[in-house]
Backbone as CSV, one residue per row, in Angstrom:
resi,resn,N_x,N_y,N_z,CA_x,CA_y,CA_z,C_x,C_y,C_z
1,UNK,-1.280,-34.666,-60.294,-1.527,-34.533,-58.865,-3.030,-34.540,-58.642
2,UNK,-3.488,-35.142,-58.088,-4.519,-35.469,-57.315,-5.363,-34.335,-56.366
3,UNK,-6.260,-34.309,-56.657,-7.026,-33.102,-55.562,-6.929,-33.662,-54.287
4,UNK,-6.880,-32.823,-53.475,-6.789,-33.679,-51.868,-8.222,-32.627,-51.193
5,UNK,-8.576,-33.570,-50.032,-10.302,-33.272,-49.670,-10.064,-33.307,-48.046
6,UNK,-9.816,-32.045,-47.895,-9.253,-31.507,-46.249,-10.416,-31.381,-45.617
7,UNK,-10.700,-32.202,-44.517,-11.858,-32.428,-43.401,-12.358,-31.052,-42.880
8,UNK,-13.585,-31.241,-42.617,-14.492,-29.751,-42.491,-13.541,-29.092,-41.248
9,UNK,-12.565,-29.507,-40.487,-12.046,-29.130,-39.537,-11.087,-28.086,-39.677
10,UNK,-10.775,-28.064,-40.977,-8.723,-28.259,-41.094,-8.962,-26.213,-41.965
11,UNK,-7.895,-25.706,-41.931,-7.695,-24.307,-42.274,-8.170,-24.317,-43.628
12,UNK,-7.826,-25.205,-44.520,-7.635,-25.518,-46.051,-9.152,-25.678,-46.368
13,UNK,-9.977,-26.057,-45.655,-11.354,-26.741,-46.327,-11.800,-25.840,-47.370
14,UNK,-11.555,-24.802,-46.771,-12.494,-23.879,-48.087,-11.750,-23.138,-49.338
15,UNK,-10.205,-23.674,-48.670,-9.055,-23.264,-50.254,-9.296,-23.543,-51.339
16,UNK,-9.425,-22.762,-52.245,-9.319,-23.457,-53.666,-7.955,-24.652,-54.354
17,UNK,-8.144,-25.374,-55.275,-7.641,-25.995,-55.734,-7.817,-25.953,-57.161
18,UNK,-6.368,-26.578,-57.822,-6.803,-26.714,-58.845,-5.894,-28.513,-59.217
19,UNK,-5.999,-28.589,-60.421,-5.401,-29.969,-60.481,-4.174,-30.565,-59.892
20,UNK,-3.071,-29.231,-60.223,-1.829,-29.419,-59.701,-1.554,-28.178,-58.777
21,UNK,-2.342,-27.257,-58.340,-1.987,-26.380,-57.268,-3.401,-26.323,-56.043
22,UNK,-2.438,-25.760,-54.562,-3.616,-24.973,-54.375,-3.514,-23.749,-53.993
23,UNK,-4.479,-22.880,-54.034,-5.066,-21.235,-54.293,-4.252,-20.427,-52.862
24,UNK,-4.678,-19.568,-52.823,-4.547,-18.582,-51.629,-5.251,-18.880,-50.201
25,UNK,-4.904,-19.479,-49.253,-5.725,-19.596,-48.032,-7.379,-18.888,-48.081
26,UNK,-8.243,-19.436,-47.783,-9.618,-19.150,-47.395,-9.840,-19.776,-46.091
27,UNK,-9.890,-18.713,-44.963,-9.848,-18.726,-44.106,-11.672,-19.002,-43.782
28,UNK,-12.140,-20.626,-43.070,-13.413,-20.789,-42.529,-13.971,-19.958,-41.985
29,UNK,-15.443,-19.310,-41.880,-16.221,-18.241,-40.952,-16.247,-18.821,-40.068
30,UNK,-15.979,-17.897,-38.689,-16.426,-18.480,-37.240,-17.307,-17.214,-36.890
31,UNK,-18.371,-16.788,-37.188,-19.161,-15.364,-36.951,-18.670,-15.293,-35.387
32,UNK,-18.985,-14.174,-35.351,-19.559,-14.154,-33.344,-20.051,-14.775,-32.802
33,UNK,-20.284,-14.543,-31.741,-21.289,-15.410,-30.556,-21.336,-14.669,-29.979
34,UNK,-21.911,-14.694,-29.198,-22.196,-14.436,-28.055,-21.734,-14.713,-26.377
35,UNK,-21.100,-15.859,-26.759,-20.446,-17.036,-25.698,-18.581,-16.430,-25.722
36,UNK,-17.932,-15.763,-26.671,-16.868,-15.530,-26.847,-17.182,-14.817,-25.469
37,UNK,-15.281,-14.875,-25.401,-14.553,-14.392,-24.245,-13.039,-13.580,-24.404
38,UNK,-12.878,-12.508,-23.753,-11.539,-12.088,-23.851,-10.637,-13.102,-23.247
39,UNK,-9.221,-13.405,-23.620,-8.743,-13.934,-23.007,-7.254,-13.395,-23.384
40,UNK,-6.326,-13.200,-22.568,-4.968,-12.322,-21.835,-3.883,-13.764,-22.139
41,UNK,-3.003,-13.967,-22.738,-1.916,-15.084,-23.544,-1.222,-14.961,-22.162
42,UNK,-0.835,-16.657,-22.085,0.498,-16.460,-20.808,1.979,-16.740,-21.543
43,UNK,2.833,-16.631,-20.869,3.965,-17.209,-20.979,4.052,-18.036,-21.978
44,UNK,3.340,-18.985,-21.232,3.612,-20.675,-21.617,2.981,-20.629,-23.177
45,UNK,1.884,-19.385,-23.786,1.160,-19.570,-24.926,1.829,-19.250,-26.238
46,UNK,3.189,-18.499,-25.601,3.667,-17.177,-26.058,4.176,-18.207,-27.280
47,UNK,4.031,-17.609,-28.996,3.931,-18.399,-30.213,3.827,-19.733,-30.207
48,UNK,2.668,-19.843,-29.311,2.311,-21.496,-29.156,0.462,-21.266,-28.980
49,UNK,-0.154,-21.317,-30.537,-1.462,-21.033,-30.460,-1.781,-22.559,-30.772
50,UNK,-1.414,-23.710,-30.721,-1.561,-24.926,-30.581,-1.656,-25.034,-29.589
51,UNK,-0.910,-25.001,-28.232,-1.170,-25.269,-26.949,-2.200,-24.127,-26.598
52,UNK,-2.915,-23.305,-26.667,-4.130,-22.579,-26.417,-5.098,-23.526,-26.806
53,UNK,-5.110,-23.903,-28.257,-6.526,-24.600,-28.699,-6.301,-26.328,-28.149
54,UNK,-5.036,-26.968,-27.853,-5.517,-28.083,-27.090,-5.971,-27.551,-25.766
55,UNK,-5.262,-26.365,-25.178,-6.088,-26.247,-23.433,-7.617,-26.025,-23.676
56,UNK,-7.660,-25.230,-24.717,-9.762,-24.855,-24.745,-10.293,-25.895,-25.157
57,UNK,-9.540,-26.426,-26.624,-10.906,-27.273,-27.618,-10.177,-28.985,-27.509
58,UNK,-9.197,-29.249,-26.905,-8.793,-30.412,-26.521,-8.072,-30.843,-28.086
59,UNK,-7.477,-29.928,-28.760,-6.998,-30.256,-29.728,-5.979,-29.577,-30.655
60,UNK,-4.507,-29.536,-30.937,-4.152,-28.452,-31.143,-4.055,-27.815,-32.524
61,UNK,-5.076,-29.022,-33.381,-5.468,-28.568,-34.786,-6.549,-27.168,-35.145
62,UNK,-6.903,-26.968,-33.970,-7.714,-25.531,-34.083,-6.935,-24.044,-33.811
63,UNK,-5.886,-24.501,-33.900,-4.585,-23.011,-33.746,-5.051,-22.085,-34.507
64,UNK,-5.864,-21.834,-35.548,-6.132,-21.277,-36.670,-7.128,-20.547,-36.709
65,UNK,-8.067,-20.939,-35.330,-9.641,-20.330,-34.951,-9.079,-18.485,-34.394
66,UNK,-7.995,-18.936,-33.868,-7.560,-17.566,-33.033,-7.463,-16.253,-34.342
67,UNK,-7.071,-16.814,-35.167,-6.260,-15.928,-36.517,-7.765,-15.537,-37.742
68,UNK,-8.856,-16.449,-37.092,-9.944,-16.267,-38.316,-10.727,-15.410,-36.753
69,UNK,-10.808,-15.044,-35.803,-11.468,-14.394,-34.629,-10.963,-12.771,-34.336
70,UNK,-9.224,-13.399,-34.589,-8.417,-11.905,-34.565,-7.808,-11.564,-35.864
71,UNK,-8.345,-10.620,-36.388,-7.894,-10.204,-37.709,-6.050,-9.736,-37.656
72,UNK,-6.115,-9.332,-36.770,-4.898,-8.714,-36.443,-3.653,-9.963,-36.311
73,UNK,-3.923,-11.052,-36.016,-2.847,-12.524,-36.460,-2.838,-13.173,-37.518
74,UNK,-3.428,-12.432,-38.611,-3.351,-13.126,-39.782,-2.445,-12.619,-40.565
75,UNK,-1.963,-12.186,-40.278,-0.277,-11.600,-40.957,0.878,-12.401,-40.663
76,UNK,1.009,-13.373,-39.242,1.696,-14.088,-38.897,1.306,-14.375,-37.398
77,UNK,0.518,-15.544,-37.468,-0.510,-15.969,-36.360,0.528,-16.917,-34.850
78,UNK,1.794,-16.868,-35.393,2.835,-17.871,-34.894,3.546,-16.645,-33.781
79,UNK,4.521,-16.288,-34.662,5.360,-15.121,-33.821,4.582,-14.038,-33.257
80,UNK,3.153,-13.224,-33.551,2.475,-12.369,-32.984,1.793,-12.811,-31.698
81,UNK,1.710,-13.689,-31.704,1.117,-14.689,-30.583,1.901,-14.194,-29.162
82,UNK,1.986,-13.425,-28.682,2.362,-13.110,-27.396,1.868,-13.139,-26.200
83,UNK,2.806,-13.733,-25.203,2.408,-13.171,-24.053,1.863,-11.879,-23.421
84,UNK,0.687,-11.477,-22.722,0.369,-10.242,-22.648,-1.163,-9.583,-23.724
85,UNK,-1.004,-10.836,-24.930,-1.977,-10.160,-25.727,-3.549,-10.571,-25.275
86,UNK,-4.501,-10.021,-25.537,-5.675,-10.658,-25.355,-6.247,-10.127,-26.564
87,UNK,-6.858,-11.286,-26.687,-7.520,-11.750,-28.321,-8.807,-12.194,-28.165
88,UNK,-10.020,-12.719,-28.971,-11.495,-13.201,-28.685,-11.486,-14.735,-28.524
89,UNK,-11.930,-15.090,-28.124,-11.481,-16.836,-27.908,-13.268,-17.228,-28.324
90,UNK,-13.410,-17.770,-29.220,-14.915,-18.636,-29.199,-15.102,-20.026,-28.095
91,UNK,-16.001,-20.029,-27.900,-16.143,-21.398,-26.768,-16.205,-22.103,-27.415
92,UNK,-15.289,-23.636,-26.720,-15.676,-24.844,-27.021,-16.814,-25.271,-27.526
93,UNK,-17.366,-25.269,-27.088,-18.860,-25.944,-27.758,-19.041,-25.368,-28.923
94,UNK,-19.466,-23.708,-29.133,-19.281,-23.057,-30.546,-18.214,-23.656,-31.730
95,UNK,-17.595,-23.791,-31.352,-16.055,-24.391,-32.644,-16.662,-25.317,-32.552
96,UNK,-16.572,-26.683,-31.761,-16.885,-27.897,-32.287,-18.190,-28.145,-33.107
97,UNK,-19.068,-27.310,-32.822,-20.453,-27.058,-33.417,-20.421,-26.760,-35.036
98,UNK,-19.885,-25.241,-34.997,-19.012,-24.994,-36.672,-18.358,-25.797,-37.194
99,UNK,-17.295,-26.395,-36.550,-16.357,-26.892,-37.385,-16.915,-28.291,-37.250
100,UNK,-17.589,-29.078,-36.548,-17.939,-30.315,-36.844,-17.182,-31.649,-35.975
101,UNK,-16.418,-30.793,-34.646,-15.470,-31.928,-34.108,-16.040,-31.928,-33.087
């Protein structure tokens, strides 16, 4: 098996690998800012952190920014995802800046 080379974007970039496996998630740094914002989950978000990051970052491959911002969704970033919750949201511009999109 082949190493595979996950774009500076993607959850995996900084996973380890080895020839035929890969490692334990390594979750990318998104430090603070300054520009972050609280933001309150609707309905419509409720275990849908894909449709959050296409409404902010126009894309719904950044689902994953929420879970490296809120420590508290990294246990299960899907089903905790509720309506009602408010979590740190980084701005657009910040993510695309970090992550390179």
């Amino acid at each position: 098996m082949s190493r595979i080379i996950y774009p500076a974007n993607s959850p995996y970039y900084l996973t380890p690998q080895s020839s035929w496996s890969i490692g334990n998630l390594v979750f990318r740094p998104i430090p603070a800012d300054h520009n972050d914002t609280l933001y309150t989950l609707r309905m419509h978000h409720q275990y849908r952190p894909d449709r959050l990051s296409y409404e902010l970052y126009t894309t719904p491959a950044y689902w994953w920014v929420f879970s490296v911002r809120n420590a508290f969704l990294r246990r299960d970033p899907i089903w905790e995802f509720i309506a009602g919750l408010t979590i740190i949201v980084p701005s657009a511009d910040y993510v695309h800046r970090i992550l390179g999109g």
